[in-house]
Wavefront OBJ file of the C-alpha trace (Angstrom):
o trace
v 3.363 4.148 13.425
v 5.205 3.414 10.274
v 7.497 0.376 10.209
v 10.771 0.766 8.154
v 10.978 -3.310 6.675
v 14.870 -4.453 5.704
v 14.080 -6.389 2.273
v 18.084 -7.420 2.130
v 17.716 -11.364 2.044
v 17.838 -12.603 4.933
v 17.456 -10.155 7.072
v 14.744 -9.723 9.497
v 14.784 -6.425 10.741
v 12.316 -4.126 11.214
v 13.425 -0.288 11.901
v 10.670 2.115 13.737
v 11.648 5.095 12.236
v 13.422 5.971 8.986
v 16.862 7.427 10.532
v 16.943 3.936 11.633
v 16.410 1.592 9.177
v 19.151 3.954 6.870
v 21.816 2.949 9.555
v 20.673 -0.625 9.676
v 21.169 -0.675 5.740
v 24.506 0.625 5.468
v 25.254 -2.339 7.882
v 24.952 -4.925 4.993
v 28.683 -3.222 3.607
v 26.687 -3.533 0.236
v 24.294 -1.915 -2.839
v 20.870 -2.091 -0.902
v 19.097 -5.229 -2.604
v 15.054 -5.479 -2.071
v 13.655 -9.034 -1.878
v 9.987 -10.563 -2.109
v 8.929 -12.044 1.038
v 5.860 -13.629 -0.952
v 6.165 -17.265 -0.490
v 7.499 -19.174 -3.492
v 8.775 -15.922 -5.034
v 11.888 -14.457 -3.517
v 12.666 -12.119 -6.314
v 15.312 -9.770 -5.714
v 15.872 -6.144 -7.140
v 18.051 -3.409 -7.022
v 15.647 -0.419 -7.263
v 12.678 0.245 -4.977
v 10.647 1.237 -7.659
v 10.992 -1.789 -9.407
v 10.566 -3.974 -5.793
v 7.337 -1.975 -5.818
v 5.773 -2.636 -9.270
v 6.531 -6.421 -8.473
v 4.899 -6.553 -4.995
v 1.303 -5.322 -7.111
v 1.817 -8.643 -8.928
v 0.939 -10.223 -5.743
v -1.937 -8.216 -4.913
v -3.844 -7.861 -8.497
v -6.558 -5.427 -8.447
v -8.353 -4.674 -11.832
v -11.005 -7.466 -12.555
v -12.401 -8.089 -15.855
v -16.133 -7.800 -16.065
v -16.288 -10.677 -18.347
v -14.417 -13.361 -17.587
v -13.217 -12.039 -13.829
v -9.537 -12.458 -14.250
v -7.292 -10.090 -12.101
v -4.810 -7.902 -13.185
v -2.255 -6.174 -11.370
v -2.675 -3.214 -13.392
v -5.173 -0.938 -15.255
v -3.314 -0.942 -18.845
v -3.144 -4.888 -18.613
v -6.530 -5.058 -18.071
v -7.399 -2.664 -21.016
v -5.739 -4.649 -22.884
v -6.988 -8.051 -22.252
v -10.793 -6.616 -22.375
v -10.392 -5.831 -25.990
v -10.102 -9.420 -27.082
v -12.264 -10.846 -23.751
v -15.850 -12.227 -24.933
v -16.521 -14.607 -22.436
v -18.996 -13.423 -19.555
v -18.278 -13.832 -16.522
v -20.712 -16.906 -14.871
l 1 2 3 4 5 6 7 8 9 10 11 12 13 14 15 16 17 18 19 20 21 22 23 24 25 26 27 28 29 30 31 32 33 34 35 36 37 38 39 40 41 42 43 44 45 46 47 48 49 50 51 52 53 54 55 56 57 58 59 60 61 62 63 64 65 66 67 68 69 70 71 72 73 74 75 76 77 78 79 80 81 82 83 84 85 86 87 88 89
């Protein structure tokens, strides 16, 4: 059971099935508009691609093995582990 979330601001809807939730959007009259529901965030973007690279910000999954920082993606982490020299505790 798949829930179809409305990320418009301010708007609470949730549609049950896709045919749905594209009615519901074309009720806003406007360019659909994706918010972050993360507390203190509230970010807003026009893309759903972009919505979706943000929300992994929130949810950081790549750990370093030497200092255990998280990182919301692989290449970041890559990064940061070829100037990391601190072990992790």
């Amino acid at each position: 059971n798949r829930k179809y979330i409305c990320y418009y601001p301010g708007c609470t809807v949730i549609a049950t099935n896709y045919n749905e939730y594209i009615t519901h959007r074309k009720t806003h009259g406007q360019p659909l508009i994706y918010e972050c529901r993360v507390p203190g965030c509230g970010r807003t973007f026009n893309h759903r691609t972009s919505f979706c690279s943000h929300i992994q910000t929130h949810q950081p999954k790549h750990q370093c093995k030497n200092c255990g920082k998280l990182f919301c993606r692989n290449n970041i982490l890559q990064k940061h582990n070829k100037h990391c020299g601190t072990p992790l505790r």
